[in-house]
C-alpha positions in Angstrom: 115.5 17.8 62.6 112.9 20.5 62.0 113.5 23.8 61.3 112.4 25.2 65.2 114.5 22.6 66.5 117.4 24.0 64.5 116.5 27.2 66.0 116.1 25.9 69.3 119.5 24.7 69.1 120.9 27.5 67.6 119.8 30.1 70.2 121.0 27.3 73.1 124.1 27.4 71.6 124.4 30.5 71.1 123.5 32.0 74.6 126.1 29.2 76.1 128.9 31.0 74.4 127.8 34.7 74.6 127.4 33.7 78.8 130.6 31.9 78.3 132.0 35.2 76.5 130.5 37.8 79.3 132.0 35.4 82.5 135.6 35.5 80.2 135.3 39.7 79.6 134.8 39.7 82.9 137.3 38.2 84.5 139.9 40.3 81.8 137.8 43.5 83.3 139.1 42.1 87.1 142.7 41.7 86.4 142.9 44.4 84.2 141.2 46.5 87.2 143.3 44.8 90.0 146.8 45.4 87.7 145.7 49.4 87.4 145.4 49.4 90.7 149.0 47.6 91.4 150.6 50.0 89.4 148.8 52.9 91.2 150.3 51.6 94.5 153.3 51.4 93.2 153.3 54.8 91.7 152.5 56.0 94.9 155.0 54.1 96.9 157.6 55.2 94.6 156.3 59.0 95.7 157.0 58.4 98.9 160.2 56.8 98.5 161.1 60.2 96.6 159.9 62.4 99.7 162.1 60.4 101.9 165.1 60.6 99.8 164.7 64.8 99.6 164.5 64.3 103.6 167.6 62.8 103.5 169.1 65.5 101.3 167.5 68.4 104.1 169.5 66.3 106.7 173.1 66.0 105.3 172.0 70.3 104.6 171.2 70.9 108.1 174.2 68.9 109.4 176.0 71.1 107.2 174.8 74.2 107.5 172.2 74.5 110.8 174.8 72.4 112.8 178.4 73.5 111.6 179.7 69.6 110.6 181.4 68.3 108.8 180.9 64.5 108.7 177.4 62.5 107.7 177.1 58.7 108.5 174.4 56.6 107.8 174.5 55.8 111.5 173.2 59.4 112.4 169.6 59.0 114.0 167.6 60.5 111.2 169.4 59.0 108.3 169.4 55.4 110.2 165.5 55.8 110.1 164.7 57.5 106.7 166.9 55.1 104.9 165.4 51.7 107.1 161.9 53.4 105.8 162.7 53.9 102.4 164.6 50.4 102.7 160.6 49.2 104.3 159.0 50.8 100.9 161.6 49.3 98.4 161.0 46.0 99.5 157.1 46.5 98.9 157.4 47.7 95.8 159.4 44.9 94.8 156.7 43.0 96.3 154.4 44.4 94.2 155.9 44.7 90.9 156.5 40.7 91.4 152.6 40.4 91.5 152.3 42.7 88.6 154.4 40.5 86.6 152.9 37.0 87.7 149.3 38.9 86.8 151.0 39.9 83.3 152.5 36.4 82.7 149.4 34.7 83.4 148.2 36.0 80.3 
């Protein structure tokens, strides 16, 4: 083998892996991109879920106060629907927290 032929080879061989390196970085670049941006959701969903629960807490005060009882049930119309839509955002954070853990143990 002549010396050009090594570095024929050489160069092949080398651009195979450093294509093979930039398809690997990335698909790292994706998931690490497409986790952020599961963590973000849930961030955000976990925001919301706080807003509803401080609704709830302006309710039972109201009932309290603004309406002179003395009794809360989670069957009252307002609770009954802030805790079926906090029960909505719970189950899609656990939804995506799942993801986020198959997308970490993939690793």
């Amino acid at each position: 083998m002549t010396f050009s032929e090594k570095m024929r080879d050489l160069f092949e061989h080398g651009a195979a892996a450093t294509k093979d390196l930039a398809i690997k970085a990335g698909n790292k670049a994706q998931d690490l991109g497409e986790r952020g941006k599961l963590m973000l959701e849930i961030k955000q969903l976990e925001g919301q879920t706080q807003k509803l629960i401080n609704q709830i807490g302006l309710e039972v005060y109201k009932t309290f106060t603004e309406k002179d009882e003395n009794v809360i049930s989670r069957d009252q119309e307002e609770i009954e629907k802030l805790l079926t839509e906090i029960a909505v955002i719970k189950e899609s954070i656990d939804s995506k927290e799942a993801e986020l853990n198959a997308r970490k143990n993939k690793e």
